[in-house]
Steps between C-alpha positions, in 0.01 A plus 500: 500500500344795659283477812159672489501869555310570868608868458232790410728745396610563119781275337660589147705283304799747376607391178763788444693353764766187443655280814880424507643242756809561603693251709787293638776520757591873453157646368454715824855643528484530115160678537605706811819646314273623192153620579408811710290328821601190699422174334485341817213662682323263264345227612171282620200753433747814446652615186744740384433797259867597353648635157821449313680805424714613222840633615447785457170490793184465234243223551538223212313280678247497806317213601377267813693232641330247689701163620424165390632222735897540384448777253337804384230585267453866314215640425644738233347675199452214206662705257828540691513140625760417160716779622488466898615115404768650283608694717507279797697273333733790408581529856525167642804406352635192686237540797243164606213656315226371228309823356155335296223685343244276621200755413289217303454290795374786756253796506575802691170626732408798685215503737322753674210526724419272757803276561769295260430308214491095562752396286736207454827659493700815665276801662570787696370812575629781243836635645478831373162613676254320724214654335558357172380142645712184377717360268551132396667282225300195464478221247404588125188428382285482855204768402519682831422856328187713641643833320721608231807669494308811419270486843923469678635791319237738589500349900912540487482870350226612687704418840792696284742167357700516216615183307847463295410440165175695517523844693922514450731396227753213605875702456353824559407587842678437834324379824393796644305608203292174498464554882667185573676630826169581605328117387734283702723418181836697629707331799715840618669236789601192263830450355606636129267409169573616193394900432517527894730790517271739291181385685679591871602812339170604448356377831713647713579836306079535445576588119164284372331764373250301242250274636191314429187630620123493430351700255117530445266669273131589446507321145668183379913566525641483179757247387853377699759726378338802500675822631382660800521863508486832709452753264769469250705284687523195539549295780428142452325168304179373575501117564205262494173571612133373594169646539625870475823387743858481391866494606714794414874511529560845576748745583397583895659832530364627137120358574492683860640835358221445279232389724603795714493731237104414376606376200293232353685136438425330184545179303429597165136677510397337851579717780636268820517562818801319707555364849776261663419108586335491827758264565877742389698614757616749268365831430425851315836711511508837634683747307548572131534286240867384399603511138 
């Protein structure tokens, strides 16, 4: 049962997001020899944002990993809990591990404002960016909400963070696009996971060239998936937005040559204007753009 909340910051309930636990006697080697961050940095009031790549170096799954005495629980996307499972399972082969979709028993919270949420269960402060407050997976049922999921997404894309499953297609876009490197969810150090070879490619060579970054306009943005443009041209996909804010994945070279060049950027009708995360380490490229 919950404990009563003493924080005064803002708690939503996300109910897009499913919890698998994931234990046994070889969970953290298993873990550690799939997913793209080290499994275990995770522990007592610290968890682990990570994804699961495809071979080939594109996200299929990100989530948060948080440890629960023995084992691990993962706050992942509801809709790809069936298929993480799956494809756990997939790789365990003769390995110590139980892989459960245990997403009717828990609730998945974020929390922001003035300290973490209360709850009877796992909580941590968000991996991926202080600002963004806390996370926690607590027991089902315990009303602990003060805000929807709504009042979250515009806090996260205001402080310029996508999420898999909203702002980026699972399959379709590799960690540097999602700015995962840049979120804590890439260990460059740790041994090999699966799609590592493409991702250290990348890294080291500096070939990312699409990225997400925040877009914002003087009228309501139109809807996720719409092209962004320079002129004719395009040069990316607007993502979800909030109160005249949104996430753009954009080509970086193409929207500075732009930028430079006065010309106006535009999601449909709305003119945007773009700027970086306060937070990226990356930046605008000099030079032309690259076909």
């Amino acid at each position: 049962m919950a404990r009563e909340i003493v924080s005064a910051g803002r708690i939503a309930s996300l109910v897009r997001r499913g919890v698998v636990a994931v234990g046994g006697a070889d969970a953290e080697k298993l873990l550690n020899d799939l997913v793209t961050a080290d499994i275990g940095q995770a522990g007592p009031g610290r968890a682990v944002y990570a994804g699961l790549l495809t071979p080939q170096g594109k996200v299929l799954f990100d989530f948060i990993v948080f440890r629960d005495g023995d084992g691990f629980l993962f706050d992942v996307a509801r809709a790809s809990v069936a298929d993480l499972v799956k494809r756990l399972t997939f790789y365990r082969l003769r390995a110590k591990v139980t892989i459960e979709d245990v997403s009717e028993g828990r609730q998945v919270l974020a929390a922001w404002g003035d300290g973490a949420p209360d709850a009877d269960g796992v909580v941590a402060p968000d991996p991926r960016l202080p600002a963004l407050g806390w996370r926690a997976i607590a027991a089902a049922g315990a009303d602990l909400a003060t805000a929807g999921e709504a009042d979250y997404d515009a806090h996260r894309i205001a402080l310029g963070v996508p999420e898999g499953g909203i702002d980026f297609a699972f399959g379709e876009a590799f960690p540097h696009d999602t700015d995962m490197d840049q979120l804590g969810g890439i260990d460059f150090n740790k041994g090999c996971y699966v799609g590592q070879e493409v991702v250290s490619r990348m890294e080291h060579r500096g070939t990312a060239r699409r990225r997400v970054v925040i877009a914002t306009g003087a009228a309501p943005l139109p809807a996720a998936g719409t092209a962004v443009t320079a002129g004719e041209r395009p040069i990316g996909t607007l993502m979800s937005s909030a109160d005249g804010t949104g996430l753009a994945l954009v080509r970086l070279d193409r929207a500075r040559e732009a930028m430079d060049a006065g010309e106006t950027v535009m999601a449909g009708g709305t003119a945007l204007a773009l700027k970086l995360p306060s937070w990226a380490r990356f930046g605008w490229p000099d030079g032309p753009a690259q076909d």
